[in-house]
N, C-alpha and C positions, 0 to 999 in steps of 0.2 A: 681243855685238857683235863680238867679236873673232873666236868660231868662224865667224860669218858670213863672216869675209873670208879665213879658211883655207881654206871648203870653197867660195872661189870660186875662190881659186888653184889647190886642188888641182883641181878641174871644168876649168879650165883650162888646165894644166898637160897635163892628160891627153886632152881635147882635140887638144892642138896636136900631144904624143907620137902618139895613134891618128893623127892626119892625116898626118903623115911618114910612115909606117909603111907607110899605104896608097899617097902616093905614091913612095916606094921601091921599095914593092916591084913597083907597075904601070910605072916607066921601067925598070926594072933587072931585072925577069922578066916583063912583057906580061900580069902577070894580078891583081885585086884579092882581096885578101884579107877576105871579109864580114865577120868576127868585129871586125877593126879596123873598120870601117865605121860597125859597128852601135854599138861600142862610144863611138866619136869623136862619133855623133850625139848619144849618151846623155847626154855628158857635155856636150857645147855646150846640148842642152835645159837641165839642168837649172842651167846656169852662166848661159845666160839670163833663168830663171823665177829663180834667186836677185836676179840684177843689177834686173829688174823688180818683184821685191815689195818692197813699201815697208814701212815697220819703223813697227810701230804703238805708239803712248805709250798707255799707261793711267795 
């Protein structure tokens, strides 16, 4: 239960980090950085597919 909600922070966290990064660097040098992109997506996917699966009782 508890890593659950670590590995939504940390999804998150890093998230929000890659999305500054990208907009930093596109107002303040006119160009984006894909690696931050790609990686921003990664991490919102799978902070969303945690937030959406439902925690099963056996």
């Amino acid at each position: 239960m508890r890593s659950r909600w670590v590995l939504k922070i940390i999804f998150g966290i890093g998230a929000i980090l890659c999305s500054l990064v990208v907009i930093l660097m596109y107002y303040k040098l006119s160009f984006i950085d894909w690696p931050y992109v790609i990686g921003g997506l990664l991490f919102l996917v799978f902070e969303i597919f945690l937030l959406t699966q439902k925690k099963k009782n056996f």
